[in-house]
N, C-alpha and C positions, 0 to 999 in steps of 0.2 A: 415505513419500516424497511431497513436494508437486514442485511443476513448478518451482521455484526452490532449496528449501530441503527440506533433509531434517530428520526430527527423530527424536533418539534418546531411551528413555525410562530413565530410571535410577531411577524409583520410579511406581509407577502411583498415581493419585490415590484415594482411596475417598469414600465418602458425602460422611464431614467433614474429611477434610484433604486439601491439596495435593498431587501428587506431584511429584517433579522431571525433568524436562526436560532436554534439549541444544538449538536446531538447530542445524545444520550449512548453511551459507551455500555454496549452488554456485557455478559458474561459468557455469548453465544460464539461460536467460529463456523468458518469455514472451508473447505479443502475441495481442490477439481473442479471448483465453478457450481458443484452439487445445493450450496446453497445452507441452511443450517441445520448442522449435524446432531447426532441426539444426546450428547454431552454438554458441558457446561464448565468453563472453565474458571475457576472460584478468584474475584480481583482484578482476571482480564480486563475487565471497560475499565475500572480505575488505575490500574498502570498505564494503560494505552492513552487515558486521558493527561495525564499527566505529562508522560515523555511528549505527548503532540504539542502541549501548552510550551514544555521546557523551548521546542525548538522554536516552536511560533514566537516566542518571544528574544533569541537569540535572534531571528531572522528582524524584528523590531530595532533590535541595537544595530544590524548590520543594511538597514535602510533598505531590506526586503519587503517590498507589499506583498500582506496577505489577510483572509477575511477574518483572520481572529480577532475576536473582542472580549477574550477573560474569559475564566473558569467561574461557576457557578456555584457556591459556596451559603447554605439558608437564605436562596432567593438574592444575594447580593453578586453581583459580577466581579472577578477579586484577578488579580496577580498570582501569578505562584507560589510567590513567597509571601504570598497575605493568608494562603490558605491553611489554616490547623491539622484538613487530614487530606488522604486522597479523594477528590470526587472522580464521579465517572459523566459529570456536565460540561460543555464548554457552549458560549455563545459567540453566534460568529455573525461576518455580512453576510446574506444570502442572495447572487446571483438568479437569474433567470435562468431555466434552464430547458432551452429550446431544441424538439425530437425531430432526427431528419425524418422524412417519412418512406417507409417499407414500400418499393415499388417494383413489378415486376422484373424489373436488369439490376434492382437491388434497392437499397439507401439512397432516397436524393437529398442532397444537403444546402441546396438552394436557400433553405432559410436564413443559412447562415452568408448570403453574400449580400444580403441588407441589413446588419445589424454591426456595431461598431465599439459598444459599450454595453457592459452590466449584463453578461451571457458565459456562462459557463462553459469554455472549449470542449470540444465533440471527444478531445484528443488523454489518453495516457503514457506520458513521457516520461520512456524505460531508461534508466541509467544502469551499465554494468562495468564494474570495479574488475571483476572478477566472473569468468565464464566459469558455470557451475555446471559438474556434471549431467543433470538433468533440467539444462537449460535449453529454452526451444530454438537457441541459436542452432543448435547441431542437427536437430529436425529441419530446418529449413533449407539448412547445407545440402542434409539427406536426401531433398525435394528438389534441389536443383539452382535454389538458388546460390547466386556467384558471391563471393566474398566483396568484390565490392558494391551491390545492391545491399549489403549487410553491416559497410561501414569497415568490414575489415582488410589487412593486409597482407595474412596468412593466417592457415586453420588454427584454430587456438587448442590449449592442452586444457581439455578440464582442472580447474582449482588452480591454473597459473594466473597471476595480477596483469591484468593489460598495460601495456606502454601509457598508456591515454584512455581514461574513462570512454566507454562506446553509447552512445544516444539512440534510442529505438523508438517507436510510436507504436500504438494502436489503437483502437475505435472504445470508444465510452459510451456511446448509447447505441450500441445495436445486442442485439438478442443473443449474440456469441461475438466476442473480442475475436476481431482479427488485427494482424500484420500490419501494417503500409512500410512504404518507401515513406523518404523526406518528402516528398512530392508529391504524394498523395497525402501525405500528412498536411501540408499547407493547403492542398488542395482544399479538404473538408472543412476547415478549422477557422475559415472567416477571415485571417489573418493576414496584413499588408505584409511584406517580405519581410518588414525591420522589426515588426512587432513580434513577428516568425522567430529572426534570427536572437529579440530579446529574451523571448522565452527558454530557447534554450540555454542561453547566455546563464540566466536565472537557472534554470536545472541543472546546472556545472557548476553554480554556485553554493547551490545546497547541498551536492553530491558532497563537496569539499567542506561544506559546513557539518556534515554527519559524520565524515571520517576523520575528521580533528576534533570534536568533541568526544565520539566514542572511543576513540583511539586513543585519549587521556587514562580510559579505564580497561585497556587492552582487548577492546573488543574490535573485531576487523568488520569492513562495513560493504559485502559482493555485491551488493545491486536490489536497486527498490524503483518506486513511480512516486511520479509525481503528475496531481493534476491543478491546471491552471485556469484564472478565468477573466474577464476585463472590468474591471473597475467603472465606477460611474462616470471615471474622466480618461476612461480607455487606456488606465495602465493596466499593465501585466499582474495577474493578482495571484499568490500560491495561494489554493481551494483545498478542502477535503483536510486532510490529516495526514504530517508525512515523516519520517526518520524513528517509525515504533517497529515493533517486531513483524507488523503483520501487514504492513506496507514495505518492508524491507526483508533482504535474507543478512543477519548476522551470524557471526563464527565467533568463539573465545572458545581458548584453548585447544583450538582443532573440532571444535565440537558448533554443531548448530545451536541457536536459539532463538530461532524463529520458528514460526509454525512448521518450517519443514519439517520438525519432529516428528509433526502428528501426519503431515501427509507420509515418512517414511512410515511410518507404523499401517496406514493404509494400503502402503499399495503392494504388501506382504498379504492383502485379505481380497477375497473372490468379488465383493463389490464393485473392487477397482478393477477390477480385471474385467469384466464388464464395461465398466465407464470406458477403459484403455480399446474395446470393440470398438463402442458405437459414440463415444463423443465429436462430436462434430457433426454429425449429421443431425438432419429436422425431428425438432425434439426426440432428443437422441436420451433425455429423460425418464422419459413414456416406455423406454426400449430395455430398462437393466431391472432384470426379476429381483435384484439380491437388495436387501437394504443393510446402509453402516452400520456396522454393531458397533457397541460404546467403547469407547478408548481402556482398558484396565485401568483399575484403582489408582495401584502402586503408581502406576505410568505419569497418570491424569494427574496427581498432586504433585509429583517432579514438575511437570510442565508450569500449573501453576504457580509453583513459588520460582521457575525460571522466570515466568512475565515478571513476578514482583520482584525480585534479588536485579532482576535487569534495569527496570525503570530506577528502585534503589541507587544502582549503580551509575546511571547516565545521569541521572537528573542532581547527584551528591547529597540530597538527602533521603535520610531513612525514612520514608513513607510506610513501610512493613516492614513488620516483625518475624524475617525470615533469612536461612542462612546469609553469607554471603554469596554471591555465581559461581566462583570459585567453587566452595564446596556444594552447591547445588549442581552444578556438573562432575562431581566426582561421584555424587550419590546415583544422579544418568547413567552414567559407565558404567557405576556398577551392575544397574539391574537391565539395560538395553541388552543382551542378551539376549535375557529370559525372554524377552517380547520380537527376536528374528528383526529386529532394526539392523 
């Protein structure tokens, strides 16, 4: 069980071949890394399945591997457009997914320089469109690092669109995500230079697959992850779930729609302000008195019928019977006030 998403296994993977997969799309979120929060967002897993199915299968037409294998529909594995309603199932390959081990100078990733195929990279590979004001690029500037250990060529302006989409890395199975360079990113990652430099190749291409499909329905597309993983025949394989709200940050009409919502609504409360003390350090958890009080009403069903008015919108069919985004963010405006957003 993950803090959003559950996953069921219907065949275990071994050495050389795939196994098969479920997950199971909740109704749960997450904000800060905190893990699942004590609300419930009514449709969440069913949109999110949806739009992941929409792209996984656009990435099919454009001769992208990836471990999708159909939505899940009365036990039958089905198409998107076989399916009657939204589900919140999808069945996929399931890679092997091998843990560096915690040692004391840190993570050794050794396991990953014998293995070639059928393993889930260590790695999540950050694309940004668009530097967001409360993006950790400007913490890290803050920290000392130089523009070019960062990919860039002068300080960026919050909310301004980059020349050239920017590539970032960090670590997928350690206990807190950090950072890397390129370099340490190939380092950990098992990966020959070329299979290195395909991966990204592939994350430049989905970048561009996200922002010409949403961008059909005027929604602007700042930056999401992508995780990848190596096929039985050691291609580059897109894993996990990628171009929904909650793997991505989106903007329409000047407004977010992505879970940033919920995190701004958090960090106006003394929880966060807590978390914003002591996260990052050892079980830094263990350390915050306060716990998340529930998202408001009013608030809570905006957000909902944004995930479903959005999947609506991306995917061109009406899966739910809810405004358009359009006026689902007029109705946001209105009351984001009330709640110090």
């Amino acid at each position: 069980m993950g803090s959003v998403k559950d996953l069921e296994i219907i065949k275990k993977p071994i050495k050389e071949r795939a196994g098969i997969g479920r997950f199971h799309f909740s109704d749960r979120y997450s904000v800060f890394d905190w893990g699942e929060m004590p609300d419930k967002i009514k449709n969440k897993g069913k949109a999110l399945c949806m739009i992941g199915a929409f792209f996984f299968e656009k990435c099919s037409e454009r001769g992208i591997k990836t471990h999708y294998r159909g939505l899940v529909e009365d036990g039958k594995v089905k198409r998107i457009d076989e399916v009657d309603l939204p589900v919140n199932t999808m069945e996929i390959k399931l890679l092997r997914v091998l843990k560096p081990e915690l040692k004391d100078f840190g993570y050794d990733y050794s396991v990953f320089k014998n293995v070639n195929k059928n393993y889930l990279i260590p790695l999540e590979v950050i694309y940004r469109n668009i530097i967001h004001k409360d993006s950790s690029i400007f913490r890290r500037l803050r920290e000392g690092k130089s523009l070019r250990e960062l990919g860039l060529e002068k300080v960026p302006v919050p909310g301004e669109k980059l020349e050239k989409p920017l590539i970032d890395f960090s670590t997928k199975l350690e206990e807190k995500d950090r950072y890397l360079s390129k370099k340490e990113a190939l380092e950990i990652s098992g990966l020959k230079n070329e299979d290195f430099r395909k991966m990204i190749s592939v994350a430049m291409k989905l970048n561009e697959l996200i922002s010409e499909e949403i961008g059909k329905v005027g929604i602007v597309n700042e930056d999401g992850k992508f995780e990848f993983g190596l096929d039985d025949d050691a291609n580059i394989m897109v894993v996990d779930v990628f171009g929904t709200p909650d793997e991505c940050r989106f903007k329409f009409g000047g407004v977010e729609i992505s879970k940033e919502v919920l995190r701004e609504y958090y960090r106006g409360t003394k929880w966060y302000k807590e978390i914003e003390r002591v996260k990052g350090e050892k079980e830094w958890k263990k350390r915050i008195n306060a716990v998340p009080e529930k998202v408001p009403e009013e608030l809570r069903k905006v957000v909902e019928k944004m995930y479903m008015a959005t999947c609506n919108e991306i995917t061109g069919r009406k899966f739910f019977d809810v405004d358009s985004l359009r006026e689902v963010i007029a109705t946001y405006i209105e009351i984001k006030e009330k709640y110090f957003i």
